[in-house]
C-alpha positions as CSV (number, residue, x, y, z in Angstrom):
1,X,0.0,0.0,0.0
2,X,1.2,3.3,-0.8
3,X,0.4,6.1,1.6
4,X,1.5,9.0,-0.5
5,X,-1.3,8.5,-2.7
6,X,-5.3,8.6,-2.4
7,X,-7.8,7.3,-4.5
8,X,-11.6,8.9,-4.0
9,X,-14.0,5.6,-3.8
10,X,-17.4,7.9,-4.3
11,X,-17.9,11.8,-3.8
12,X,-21.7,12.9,-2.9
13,X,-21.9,16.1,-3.8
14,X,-23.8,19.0,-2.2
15,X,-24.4,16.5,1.3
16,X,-23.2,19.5,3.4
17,X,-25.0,22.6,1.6
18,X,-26.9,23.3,4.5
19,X,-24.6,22.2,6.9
20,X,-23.9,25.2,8.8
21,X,-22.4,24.0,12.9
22,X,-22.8,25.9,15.4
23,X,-20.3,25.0,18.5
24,X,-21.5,24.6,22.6
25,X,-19.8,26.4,24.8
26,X,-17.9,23.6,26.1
27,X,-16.5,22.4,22.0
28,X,-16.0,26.6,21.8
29,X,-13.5,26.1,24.5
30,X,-11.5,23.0,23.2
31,X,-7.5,23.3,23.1
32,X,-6.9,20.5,20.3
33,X,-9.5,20.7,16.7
34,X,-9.3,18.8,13.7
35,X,-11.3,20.1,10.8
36,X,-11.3,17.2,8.4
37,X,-13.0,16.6,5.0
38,X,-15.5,19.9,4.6
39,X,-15.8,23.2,2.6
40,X,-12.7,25.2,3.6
41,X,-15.4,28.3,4.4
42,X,-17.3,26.1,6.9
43,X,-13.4,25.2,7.9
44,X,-13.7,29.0,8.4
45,X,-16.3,29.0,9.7
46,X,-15.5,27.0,13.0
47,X,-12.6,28.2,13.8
48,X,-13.9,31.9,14.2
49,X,-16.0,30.2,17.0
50,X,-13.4,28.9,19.0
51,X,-12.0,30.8,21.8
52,X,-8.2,30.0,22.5
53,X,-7.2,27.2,20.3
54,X,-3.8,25.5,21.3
55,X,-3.8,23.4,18.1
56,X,-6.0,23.5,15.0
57,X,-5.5,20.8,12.4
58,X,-7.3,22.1,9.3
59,X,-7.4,18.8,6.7
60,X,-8.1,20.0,3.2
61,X,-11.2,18.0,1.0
62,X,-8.8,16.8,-2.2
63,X,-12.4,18.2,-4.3
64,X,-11.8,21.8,-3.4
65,X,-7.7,21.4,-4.0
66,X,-7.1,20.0,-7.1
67,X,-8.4,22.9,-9.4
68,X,-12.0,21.5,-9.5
69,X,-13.0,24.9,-7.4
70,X,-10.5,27.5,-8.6
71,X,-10.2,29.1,-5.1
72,X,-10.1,25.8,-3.0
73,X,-6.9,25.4,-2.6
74,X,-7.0,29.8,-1.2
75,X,-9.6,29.1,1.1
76,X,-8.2,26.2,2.5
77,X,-5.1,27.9,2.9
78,X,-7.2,30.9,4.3
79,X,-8.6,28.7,7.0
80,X,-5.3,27.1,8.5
81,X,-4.2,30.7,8.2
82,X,-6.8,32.2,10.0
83,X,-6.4,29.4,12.7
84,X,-2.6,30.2,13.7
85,X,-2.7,34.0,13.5
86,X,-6.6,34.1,16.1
């Protein structure tokens, strides 16, 4: 198996349209995050509702940074960004 590559099994598109999180208190307040596999801008999105992040993991969705969205790969960028300079 080679772990340097990926190979998409089956993208649903448009699942998370709606999809718009709102944190508790107590997930506002967390030291540790990992955004994984979602829209950079709803990436954005959480990380403007946490408080005082230690570490933020932002995990870019490969849809958004191959060139399929032309400014994927700038918002995805713009949240890990966004995380370390809060």
């Amino acid at each position: 198996m080679d772990m340097n590559s990926r190979d998409t099994l089956a993208t649903d598109l448009n699942v998370l349209t709606e999809f718009n999180p709102k944190l508790s208190k107590a997930y506002s307040n967390s030291d540790f995050v990992m955004l994984g596999n979602i829209d950079p801008a709803i990436q954005i999105s959480i990380i403007k509702q946490l408080k005082k992040p230690t570490q933020i993991n932002c995990n870019g969705y490969h849809e958004f940074l191959d060139g399929k969205h032309s400014k994927g790969f700038e918002e995805s960028n713009k949240a890990c960004r966004h995380a370390y300079n809060k």
